[in-house]
C-alpha positions as CSV (number, residue, x, y, z in Angstrom):
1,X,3.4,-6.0,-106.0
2,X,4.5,-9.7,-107.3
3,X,1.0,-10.7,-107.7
4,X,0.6,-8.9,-111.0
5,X,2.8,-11.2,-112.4
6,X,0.5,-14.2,-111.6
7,X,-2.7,-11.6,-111.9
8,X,-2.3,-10.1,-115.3
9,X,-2.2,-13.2,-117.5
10,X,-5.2,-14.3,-115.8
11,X,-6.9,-11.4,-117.5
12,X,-5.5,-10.2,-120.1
13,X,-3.9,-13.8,-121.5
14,X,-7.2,-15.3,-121.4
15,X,-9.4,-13.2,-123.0
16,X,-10.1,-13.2,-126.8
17,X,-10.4,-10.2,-128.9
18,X,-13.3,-10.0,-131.7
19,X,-12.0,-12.6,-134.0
20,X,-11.8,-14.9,-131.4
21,X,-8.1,-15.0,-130.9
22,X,-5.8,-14.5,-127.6
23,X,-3.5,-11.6,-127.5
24,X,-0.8,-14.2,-128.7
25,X,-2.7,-14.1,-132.0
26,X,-3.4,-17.8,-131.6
27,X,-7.5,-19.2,-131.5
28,X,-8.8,-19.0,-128.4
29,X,-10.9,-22.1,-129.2
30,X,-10.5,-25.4,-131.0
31,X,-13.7,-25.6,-133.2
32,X,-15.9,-23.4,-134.2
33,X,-19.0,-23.9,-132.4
34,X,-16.4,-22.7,-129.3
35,X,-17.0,-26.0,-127.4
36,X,-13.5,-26.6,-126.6
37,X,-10.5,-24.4,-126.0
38,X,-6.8,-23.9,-127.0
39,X,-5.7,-25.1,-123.2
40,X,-2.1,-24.9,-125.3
41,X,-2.6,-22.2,-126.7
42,X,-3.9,-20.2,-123.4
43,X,-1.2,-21.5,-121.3
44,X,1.4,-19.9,-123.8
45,X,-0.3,-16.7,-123.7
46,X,-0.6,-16.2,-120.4
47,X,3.3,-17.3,-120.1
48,X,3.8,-14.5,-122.7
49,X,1.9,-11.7,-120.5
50,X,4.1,-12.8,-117.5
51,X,7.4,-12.5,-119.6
52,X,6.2,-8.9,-120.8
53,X,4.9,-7.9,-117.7
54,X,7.4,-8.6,-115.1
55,X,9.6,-6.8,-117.9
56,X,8.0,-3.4,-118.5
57,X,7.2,-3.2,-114.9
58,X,10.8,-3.9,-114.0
59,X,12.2,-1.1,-116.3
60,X,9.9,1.8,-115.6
61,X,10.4,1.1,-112.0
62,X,14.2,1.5,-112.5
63,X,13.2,4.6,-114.6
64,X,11.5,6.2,-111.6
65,X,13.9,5.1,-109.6
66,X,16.7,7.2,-111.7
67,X,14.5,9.8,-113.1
68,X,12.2,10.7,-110.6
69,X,14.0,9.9,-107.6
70,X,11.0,8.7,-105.6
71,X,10.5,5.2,-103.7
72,X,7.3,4.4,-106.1
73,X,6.8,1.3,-108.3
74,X,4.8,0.9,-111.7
75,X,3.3,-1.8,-113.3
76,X,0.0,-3.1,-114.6
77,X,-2.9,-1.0,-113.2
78,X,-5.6,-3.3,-112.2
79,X,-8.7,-2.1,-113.5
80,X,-7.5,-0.8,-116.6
81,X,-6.2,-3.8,-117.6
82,X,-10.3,-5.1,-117.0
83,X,-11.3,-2.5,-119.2
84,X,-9.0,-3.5,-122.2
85,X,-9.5,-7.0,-121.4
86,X,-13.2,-6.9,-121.3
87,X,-14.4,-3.9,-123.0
88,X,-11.8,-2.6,-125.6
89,X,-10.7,-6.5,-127.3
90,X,-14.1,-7.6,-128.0
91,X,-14.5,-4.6,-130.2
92,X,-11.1,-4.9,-132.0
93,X,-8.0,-6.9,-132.1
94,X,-5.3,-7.3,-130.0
95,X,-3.1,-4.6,-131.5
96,X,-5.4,-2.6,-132.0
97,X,-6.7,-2.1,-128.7
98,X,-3.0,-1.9,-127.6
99,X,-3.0,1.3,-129.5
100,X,-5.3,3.1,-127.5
101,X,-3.5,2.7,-124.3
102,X,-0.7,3.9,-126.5
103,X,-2.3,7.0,-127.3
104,X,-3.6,7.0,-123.7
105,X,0.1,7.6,-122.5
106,X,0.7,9.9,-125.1
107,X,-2.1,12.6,-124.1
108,X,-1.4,12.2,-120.8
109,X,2.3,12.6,-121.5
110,X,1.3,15.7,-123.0
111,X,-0.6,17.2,-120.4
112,X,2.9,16.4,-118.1
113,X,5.2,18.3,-120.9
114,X,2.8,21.5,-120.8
115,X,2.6,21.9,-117.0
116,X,-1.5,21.1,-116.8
117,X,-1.1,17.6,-114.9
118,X,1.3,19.3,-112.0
119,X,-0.6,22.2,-112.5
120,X,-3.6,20.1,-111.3
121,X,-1.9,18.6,-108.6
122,X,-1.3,21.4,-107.1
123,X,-4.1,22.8,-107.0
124,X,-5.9,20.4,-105.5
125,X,-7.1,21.4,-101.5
126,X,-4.3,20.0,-98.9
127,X,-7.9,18.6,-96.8
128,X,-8.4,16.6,-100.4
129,X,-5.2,15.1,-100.5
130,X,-5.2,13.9,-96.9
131,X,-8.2,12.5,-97.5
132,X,-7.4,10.6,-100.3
133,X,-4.3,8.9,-98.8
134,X,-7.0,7.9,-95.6
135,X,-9.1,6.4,-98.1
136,X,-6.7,4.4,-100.3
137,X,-5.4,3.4,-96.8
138,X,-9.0,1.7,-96.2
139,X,-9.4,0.5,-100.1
140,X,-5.5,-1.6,-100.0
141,X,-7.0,-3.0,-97.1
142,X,-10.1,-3.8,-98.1
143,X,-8.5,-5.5,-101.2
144,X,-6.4,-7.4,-98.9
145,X,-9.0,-8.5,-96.6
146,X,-11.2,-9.8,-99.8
147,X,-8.2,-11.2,-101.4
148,X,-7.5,-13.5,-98.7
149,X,-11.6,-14.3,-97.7
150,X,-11.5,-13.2,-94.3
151,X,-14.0,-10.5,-95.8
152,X,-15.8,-11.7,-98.3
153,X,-19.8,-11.6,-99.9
154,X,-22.2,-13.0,-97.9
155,X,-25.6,-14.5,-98.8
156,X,-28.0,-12.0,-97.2
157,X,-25.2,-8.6,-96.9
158,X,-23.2,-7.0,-99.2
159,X,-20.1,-7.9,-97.0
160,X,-19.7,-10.7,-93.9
161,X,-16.7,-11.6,-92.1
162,X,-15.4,-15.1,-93.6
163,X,-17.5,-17.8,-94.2
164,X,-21.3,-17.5,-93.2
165,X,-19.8,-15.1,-90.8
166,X,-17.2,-17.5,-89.3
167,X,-13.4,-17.6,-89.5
168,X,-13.1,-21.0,-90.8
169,X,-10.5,-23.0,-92.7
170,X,-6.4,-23.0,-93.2
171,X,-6.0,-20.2,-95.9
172,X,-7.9,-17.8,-93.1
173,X,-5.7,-19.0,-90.2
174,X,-2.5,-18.3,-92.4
175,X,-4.2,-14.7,-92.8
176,X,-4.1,-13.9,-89.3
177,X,-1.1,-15.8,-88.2
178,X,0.7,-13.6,-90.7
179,X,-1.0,-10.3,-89.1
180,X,-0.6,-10.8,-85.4
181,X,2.9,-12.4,-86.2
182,X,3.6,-9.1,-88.0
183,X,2.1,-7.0,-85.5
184,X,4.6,-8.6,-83.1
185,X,7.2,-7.8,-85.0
186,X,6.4,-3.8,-85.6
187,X,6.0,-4.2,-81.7
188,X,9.0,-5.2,-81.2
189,X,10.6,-2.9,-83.8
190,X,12.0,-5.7,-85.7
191,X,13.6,-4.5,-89.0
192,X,12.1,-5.6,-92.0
193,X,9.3,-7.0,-90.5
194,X,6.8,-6.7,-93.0
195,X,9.4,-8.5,-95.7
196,X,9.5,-10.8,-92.6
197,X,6.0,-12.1,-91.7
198,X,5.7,-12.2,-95.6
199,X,7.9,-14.8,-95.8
200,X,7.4,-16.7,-93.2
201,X,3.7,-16.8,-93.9
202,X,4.3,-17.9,-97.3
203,X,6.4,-20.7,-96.0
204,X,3.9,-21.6,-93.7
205,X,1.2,-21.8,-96.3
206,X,3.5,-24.1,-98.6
207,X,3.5,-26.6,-95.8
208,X,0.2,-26.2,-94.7
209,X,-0.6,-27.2,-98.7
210,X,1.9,-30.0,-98.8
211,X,0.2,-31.9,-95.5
212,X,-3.3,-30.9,-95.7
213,X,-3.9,-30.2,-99.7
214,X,-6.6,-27.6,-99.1
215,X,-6.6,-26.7,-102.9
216,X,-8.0,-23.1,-104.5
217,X,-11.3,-21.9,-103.4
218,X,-14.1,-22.8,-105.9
219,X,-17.1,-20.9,-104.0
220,X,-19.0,-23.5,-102.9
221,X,-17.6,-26.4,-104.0
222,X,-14.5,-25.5,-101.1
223,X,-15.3,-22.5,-100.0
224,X,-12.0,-22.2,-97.3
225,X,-10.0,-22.9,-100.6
226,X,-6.7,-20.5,-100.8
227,X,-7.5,-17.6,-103.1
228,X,-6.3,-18.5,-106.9
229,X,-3.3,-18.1,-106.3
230,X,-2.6,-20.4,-104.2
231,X,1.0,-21.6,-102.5
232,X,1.6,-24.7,-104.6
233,X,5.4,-25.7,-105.2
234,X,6.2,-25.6,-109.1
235,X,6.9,-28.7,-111.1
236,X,10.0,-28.7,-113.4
237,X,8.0,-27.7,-116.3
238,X,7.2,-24.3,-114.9
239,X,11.1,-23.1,-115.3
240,X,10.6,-21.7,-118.7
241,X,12.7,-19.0,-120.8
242,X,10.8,-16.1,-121.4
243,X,8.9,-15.3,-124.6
244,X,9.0,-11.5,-124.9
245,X,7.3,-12.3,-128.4
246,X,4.3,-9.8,-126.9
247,X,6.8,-6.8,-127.3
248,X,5.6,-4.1,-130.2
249,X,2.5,-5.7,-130.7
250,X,0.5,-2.4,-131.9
251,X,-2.0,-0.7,-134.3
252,X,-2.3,2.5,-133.7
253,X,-5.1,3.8,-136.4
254,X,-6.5,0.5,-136.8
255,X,-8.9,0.9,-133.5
256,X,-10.7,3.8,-135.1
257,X,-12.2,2.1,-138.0
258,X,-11.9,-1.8,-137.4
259,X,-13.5,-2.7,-140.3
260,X,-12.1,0.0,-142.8
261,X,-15.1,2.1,-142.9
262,X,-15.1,5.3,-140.4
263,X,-18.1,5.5,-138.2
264,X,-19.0,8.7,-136.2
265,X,-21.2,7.2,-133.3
266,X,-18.4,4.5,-133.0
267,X,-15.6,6.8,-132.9
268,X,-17.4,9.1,-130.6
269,X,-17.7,6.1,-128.0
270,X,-14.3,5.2,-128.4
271,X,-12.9,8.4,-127.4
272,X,-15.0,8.5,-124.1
273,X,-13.4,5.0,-123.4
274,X,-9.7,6.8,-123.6
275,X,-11.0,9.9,-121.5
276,X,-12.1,7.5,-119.1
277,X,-8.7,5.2,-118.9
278,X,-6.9,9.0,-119.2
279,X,-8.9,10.1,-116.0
280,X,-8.6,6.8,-114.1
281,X,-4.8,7.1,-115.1
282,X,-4.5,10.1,-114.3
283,X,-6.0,10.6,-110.8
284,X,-5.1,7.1,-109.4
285,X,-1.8,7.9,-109.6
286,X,-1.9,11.6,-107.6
287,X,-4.0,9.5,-105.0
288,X,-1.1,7.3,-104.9
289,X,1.6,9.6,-105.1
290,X,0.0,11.7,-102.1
291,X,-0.3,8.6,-100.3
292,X,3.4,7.4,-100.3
293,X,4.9,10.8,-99.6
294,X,2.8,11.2,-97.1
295,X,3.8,7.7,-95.8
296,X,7.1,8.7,-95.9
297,X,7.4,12.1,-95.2
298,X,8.4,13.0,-98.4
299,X,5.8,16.1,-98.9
300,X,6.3,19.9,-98.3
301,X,4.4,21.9,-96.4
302,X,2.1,22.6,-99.6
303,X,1.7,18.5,-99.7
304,X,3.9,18.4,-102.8
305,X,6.4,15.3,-103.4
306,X,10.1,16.7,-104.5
307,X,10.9,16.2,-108.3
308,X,7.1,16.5,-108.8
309,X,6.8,16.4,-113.1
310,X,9.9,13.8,-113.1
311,X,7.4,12.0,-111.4
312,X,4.4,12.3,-113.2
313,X,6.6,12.3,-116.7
314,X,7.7,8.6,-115.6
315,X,4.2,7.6,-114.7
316,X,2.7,8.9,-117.9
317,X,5.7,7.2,-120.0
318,X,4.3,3.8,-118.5
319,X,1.3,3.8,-120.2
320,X,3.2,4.0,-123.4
321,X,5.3,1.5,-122.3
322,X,2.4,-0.6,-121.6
323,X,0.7,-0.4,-124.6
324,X,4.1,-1.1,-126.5
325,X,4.5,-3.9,-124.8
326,X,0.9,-5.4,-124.8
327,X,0.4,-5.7,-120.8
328,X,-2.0,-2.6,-120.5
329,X,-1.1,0.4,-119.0
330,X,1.8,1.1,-116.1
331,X,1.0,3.0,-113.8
332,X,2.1,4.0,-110.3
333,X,1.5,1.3,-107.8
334,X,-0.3,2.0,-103.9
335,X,1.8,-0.8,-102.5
336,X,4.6,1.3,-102.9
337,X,3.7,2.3,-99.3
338,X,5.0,-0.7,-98.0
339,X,8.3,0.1,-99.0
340,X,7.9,3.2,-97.8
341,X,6.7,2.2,-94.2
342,X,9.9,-0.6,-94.1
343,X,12.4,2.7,-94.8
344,X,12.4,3.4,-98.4
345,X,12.6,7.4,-98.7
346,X,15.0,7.6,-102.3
347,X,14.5,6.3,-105.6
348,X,17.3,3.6,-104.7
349,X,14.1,1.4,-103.5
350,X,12.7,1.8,-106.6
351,X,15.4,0.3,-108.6
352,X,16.0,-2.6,-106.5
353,X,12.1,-3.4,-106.9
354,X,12.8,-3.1,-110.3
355,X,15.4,-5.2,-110.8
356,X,13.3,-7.7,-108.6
357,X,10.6,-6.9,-111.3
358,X,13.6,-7.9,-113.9
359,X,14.6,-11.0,-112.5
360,X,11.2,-12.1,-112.2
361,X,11.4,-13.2,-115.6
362,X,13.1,-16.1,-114.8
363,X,11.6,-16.5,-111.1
364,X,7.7,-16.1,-111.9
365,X,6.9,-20.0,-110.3
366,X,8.5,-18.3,-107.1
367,X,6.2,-15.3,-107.1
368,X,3.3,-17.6,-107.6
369,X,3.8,-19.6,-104.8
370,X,3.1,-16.3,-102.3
371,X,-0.9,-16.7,-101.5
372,X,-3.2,-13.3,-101.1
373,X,-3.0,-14.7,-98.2
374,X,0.1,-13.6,-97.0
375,X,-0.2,-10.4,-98.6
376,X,-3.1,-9.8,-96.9
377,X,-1.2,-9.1,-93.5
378,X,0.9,-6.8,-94.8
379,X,-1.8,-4.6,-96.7
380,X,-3.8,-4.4,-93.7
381,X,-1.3,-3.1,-91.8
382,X,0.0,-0.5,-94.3
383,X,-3.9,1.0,-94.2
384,X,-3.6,1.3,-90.5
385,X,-0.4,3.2,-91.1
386,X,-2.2,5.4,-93.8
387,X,-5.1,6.1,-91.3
388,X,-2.7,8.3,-89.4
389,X,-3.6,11.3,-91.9
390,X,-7.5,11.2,-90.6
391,X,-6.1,13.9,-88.1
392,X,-4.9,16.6,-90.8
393,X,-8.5,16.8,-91.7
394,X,-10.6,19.6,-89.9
395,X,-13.4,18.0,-89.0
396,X,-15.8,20.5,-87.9
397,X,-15.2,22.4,-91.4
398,X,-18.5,21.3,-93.3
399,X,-16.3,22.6,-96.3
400,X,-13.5,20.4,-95.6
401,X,-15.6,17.5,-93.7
402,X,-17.9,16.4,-96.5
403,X,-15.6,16.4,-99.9
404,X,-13.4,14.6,-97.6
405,X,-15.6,11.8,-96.0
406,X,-17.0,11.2,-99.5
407,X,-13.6,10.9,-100.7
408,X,-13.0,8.3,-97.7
409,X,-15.6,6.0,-98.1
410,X,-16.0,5.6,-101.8
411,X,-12.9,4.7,-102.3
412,X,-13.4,1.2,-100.8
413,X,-17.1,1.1,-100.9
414,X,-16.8,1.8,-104.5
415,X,-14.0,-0.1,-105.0
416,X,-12.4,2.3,-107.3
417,X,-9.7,5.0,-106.2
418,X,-11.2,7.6,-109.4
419,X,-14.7,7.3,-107.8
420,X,-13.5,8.3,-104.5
421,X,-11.3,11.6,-105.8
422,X,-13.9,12.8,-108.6
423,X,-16.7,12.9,-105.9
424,X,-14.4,14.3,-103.5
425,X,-13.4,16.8,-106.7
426,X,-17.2,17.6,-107.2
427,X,-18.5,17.9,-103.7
428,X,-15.4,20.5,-102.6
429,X,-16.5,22.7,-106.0
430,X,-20.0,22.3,-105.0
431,X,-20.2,23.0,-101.2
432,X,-17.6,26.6,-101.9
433,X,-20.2,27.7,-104.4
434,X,-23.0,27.2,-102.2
435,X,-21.2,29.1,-99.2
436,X,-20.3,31.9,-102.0
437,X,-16.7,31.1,-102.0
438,X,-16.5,30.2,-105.6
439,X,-13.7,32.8,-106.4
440,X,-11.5,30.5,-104.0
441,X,-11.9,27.8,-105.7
442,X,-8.7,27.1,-107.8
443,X,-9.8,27.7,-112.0
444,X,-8.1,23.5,-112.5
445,X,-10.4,22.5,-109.6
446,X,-12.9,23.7,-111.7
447,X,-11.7,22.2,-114.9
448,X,-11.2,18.8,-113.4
449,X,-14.3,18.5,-111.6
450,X,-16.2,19.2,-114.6
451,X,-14.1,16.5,-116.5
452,X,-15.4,14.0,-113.6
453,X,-18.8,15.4,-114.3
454,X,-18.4,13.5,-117.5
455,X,-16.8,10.6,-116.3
456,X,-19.6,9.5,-114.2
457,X,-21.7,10.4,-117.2
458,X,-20.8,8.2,-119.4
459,X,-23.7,5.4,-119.4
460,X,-25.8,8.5,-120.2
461,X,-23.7,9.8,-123.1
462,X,-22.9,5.9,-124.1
463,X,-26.4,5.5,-124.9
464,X,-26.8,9.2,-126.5
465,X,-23.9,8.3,-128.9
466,X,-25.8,4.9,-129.8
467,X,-28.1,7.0,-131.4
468,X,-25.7,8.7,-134.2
């Protein structure tokens, strides 16, 4: 999970809100005519997202660890963080924008306090939740496998296998030297040997770096380049203390009329943006949860994890947290599995990743130096392990089969964990309908498929509300 250290300030410390400034508050450009920009000025914001994310992350993760008991990490969704980055700033400031995700945690906080978001939970179909740890199985590896550029775009397909269909340069050959030398590892039942091959492929990488200085890959100008971020050995410079000065950072009425005036259209639009973060929150993090109890054995025989709302109360605090502490919202992180296929099963694991988290503060050039490349190995092999659930799944149940093989394969083709559990959600209502079985179909099933209904939607409404 490291990477979102190095990963968040790339989006969310270099991206300017309406009036043109970083969430640091500083200009994101020198002049006007935005010709040349703050390089000073970005390189302290993105130090300041670091600081604030390794920080959050590090204490909700210590939170869960106490509170809920469970071997699950939190930190900066990916995705969301896009959203507010790329969507929400350029509408408002900084602040501001940070006040929706705040208000985001809050609702869904809510919905945890009453009962509805275990309620939901629980209700969903057991087929449905095997099926949507299979499919985030296949989506951690797909992000993995893209990360590193052993699957990447290619110029006539959507996907090809390296480059032009070849597996060519050093950053790919550190890829699969870290797989196979983890696969002999699990063979051998060495202990620890994901946190192993990690490691030693990261090493491997640095001196690969030092004697051959492949440098980052810059599509075609060096297309076998090492993903961003690459393993390059900090200068002194990078040992910095940390500037928390991100921490509180919030408007929270300001968002809903920007420039003092209150517009119904605007506000209208607004709103289905925080439906949408509250949904993506929302059912990312069951898919996740499912997916690390199942890893670890951790589920009843309903498919529910122990200390189930302690759980989800945590998870819905982070997005609270993350708004408070401008780094976008926390939420429950699918890498958690890894943990959970080395041994974790209590919430111990959880606070020693947290105090990791914690201590990154002061470590982040270290985390930096571990390529996607490395990661990659590991990621891959945690979906294998995740595949295992394909066989809970009745197969020659059209009712189960379909929900479930939609659920599968959007998550990666889609690239989105939401997309892959709302049309899972909407098919499973559909098809029971259509074999008259809607009276078994659970009155939240309903509820939230219809919620999904509107979720995919939303271009449709977007432009409707244009029209006010």
């Amino acid at each position: 999970m490291a990477y979102i250290i190095a990963l968040n300030p790339l989006i969310i410390g270099t991206a300017a809100d309406k009036n043109g400034n970083l969430i640091s508050g500083a200009p994101m450009y020198l002049d006007a005519a935005k010709t040349q920009l703050n390089d000073a000025a970005i390189t302290e914001s993105k130090l300041m997202v670091a600081a604030a994310t390794a920080l959050v992350a590090g204490v909700l993760t210590i939170l869960m660890g106490v509170v809920g008991r469970f071997p699950l990490a939190l930190a900066t969704g990916l995705g969301l963080n896009a959203l507010l980055a790329f969507v929400l700033a350029p509408q408002m400031t900084w602040p501001q924008a940070m006040g929706l995700i705040v208000w985001e945690g809050i609702l869904i906080t809510v919905l945890v306090l009453t009962g509805l978001r275990e309620a939901i939970f629980r209700a969903v179909p057991s087929a449905l939740r095997s099926a949507i740890s299979i499919g985030i199985g296949l989506f951690i590896t797909l992000v993995g496998l893209v990360s590193a550029g052993v699957v990447r775009q290619g110029a006539g397909t959507p996907l090809e296998l390296g480059v032009g269909g070849q597996l060519i340069g050093w950053p790919i050959a550190i890829a699969v030297f870290g797989f196979l030398l983890l696969v002999v590892l699990v063979v051998k039942k060495v202990p620890g040997a994901m946190l192993i091959s990690l490691l030693v492929t990261s090493a491997v990488a640095v001196m690969v770096e030092l004697v051959v200085k492949v440098g980052p890959r810059l599509g075609p100008d060096n297309p076998t380049g090492w993903s961003p971020n690459g393993p390059v050995l900090p200068d002194a410079s990078a040992w910095v203390s940390p500037n928390l000065g991100l921490l509180g950072r919030v408007d929270l009425l300001g968002a809903f009329s920007p420039d003092g005036k209150f517009h119904l259209g605007y506000v209208l639009g607004l709103l289905l943006v925080v439906f949408s973060l509250l949904l993506a929150d929302f059912f990312d993090t069951m898919g996740t949860v499912v997916a690390v109890g199942a890893e670890g054995d951790l589920l009843d025989e309903q498919g529910n994890p122990p200390r189930l709302r302690e759980v989800l109360l945590v998870d819905s605090l982070g997005a609270v947290a993350g708004g408070l502490g401008s780094v976008s919202s926390n939420t429950s992180f699918v890498e958690s599995t890894s943990g959970v296929a080395e041994g974790a099963r209590t919430g111990l694991a959880s606070v020693v990743t947290g105090v990791a988290f914690i201590l990154a503060l002061f470590l982040s050039p270290v985390v930096s130096m571990v390529p996607a490349e490395a990661a990659a190995s590991v990621l891959a092999y945690v979906g294998f392990l995740m595949m295992a659930q394909v066989t809970k799944v009745s197969w020659d149940d059209i009712e189960e089969g379909i929900p479930a093989f939609l659920t599968i394969v959007l998550m990666p083709f889609a690239y989105s964990i939401t997309t892959g559990i709302g049309a899972g959600f909407i098919v499973w209502v559909l098809v029971k309908v259509l074999k008259g079985k809607a009276k078994q179909v659970h009155p939240l099933m309903w509820g939230a498929s219809i919620a999904f209904v509107v979720y995919f939607s939303q271009g449709l409404l977007m432009s409707l509300i244009d029209k006010i």
